[in-house]
C-alpha angles and dihedrals in degrees: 000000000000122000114239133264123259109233124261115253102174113130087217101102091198084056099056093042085058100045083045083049095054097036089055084046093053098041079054088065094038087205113132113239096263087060081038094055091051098057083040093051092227144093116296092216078060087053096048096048094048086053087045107076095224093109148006100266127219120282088234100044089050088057093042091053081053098051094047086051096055092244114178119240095256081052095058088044108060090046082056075057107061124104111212 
C-alpha cells in the first residue's frame, strides 16, 4: 500500500492544476512511484517531486510521467500547453 501525499501547498495555480493532473494520472494507475519509475524510466524520488508542488518540474520528466501513466496523446498534449 502507498503512503499518502502530502498536500500541495504552491501559490501557482498552473502548478497546482498540473501536480493535481499527475497525481490523478497516476491514481488512475494505481501503481506506487517505484512501479511508476520503472515504466518512466527514471528515478521514483524524481516522480514524486514533479507531483509534489514544490517545484516546477522538468518538461521530460512531466512526459515521461505521462507515458508511464498510459496518457493519450491529447493528454500529453494539453500538459506541453500549459503555461507555468
Amino acid at each position: 500500500m502507498c503512503r499518502p501525499e502530502s498536500p500541495i501547498t504552491t501559490s501557482n495555480k498552473a502548478l497546482r492544476e498540473l501536480q493535481e493532473w499527475l497525481r490523478e494520472m497516476r491514481n488512475r494507475t494505481g501503481l506506487g512511484y517505484r512501479a511508476l519509475s520503472v515504466r518512466a524510466g527514471c528515478h521514483a524520488t524524481t516522480l514524486q517531486r514533479a507531483a509534489s508542488g514544490d517545484t516546477v518540474p522538468k518538461l521530460q520528466t512531466v512526459l515521461s510521467y505521462a507515458r508511464a501513466c498510459d496518457a493519450s496523446p491529447e493528454e500529453t498534449t494539453s500538459v506541453e500547453a500549459r503555461p507555468l
